[in-house]
C-alpha positions as CSV (number, residue, x, y, z in Angstrom):
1,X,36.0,163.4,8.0
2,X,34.0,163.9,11.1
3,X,35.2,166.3,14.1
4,X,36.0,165.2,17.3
5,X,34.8,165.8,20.5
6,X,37.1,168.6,21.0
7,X,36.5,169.9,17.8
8,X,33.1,170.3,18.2
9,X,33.5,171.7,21.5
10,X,36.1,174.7,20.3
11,X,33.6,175.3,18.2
12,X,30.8,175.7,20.6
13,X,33.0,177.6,23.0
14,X,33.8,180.2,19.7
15,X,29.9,180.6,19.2
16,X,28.9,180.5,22.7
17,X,31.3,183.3,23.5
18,X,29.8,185.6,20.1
19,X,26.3,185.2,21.6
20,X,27.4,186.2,25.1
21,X,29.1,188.8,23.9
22,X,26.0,190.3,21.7
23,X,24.0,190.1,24.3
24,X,25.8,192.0,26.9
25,X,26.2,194.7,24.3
26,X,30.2,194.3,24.1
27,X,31.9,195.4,20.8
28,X,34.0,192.9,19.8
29,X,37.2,192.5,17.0
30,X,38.1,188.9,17.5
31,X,37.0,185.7,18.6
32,X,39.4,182.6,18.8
33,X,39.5,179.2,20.3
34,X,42.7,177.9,19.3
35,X,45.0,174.9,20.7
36,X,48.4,173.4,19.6
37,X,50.8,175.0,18.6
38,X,53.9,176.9,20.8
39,X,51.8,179.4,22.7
40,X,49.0,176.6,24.2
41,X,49.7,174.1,26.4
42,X,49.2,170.4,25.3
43,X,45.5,169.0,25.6
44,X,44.5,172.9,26.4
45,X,42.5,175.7,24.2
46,X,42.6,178.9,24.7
47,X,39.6,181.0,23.9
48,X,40.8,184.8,22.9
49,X,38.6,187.5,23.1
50,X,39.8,190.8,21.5
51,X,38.1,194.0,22.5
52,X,38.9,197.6,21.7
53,X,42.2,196.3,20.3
54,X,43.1,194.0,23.7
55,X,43.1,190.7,24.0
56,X,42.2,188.3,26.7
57,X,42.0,184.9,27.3
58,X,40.9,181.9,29.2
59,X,42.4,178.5,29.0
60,X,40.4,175.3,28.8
61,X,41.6,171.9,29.3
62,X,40.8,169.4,26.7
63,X,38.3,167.6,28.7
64,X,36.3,171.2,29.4
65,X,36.1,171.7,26.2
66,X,35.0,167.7,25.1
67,X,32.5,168.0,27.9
68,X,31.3,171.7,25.7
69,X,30.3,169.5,22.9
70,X,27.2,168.4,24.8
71,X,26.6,170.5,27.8
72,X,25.7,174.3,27.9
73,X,26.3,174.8,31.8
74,X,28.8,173.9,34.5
75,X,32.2,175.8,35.8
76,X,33.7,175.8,31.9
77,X,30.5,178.1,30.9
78,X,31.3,180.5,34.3
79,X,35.2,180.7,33.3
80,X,33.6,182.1,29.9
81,X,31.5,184.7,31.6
82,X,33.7,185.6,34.1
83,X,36.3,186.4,31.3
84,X,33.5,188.3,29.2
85,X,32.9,190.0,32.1
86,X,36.2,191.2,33.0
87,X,35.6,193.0,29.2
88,X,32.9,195.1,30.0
């Protein structure tokens, strides 16, 4: 079964966020881009980023993340690096 759109792009997101990470030389634990569920809005992922034991998140509405799938820039891509950021 292929993934969707916003499959793909929670999956971008997760990887995206690893190699931002590396490069800025930020130790990280975790790295989730979850939706669904109790603690996530409907249509909305949110992208955790756990570093020296705290976690912090961004949330991404489900056309952000669709739009991930194919495109590596725009506002979506600054909320990630603002958040990574914020980390250092």
């Amino acid at each position: 079964m292929p993934l969707s759109p916003f499959d793909l792009g929670k999956l971008k997101i997760a990887a995206h966020a690893r190699e931002e990470l590396e490069r800025a030389g930020v130790p990280f634990e975790s790295i989730h881009c979850r939706s669904g569920g109790t603690a996530t809005p409907e249509r909305t992922a949110r992208l955790v980023l756990t570093v020296n034991g705290t976690p912090a998140h961004v949330d991404l509405s489900a056309e952000e993340v669709e739009e991930c799938e194919a495109i590596v820039a725009g506002e979506t891509w600054r909320k990630i690096a603002r958040l990574i950021e914020d980390l250092r």
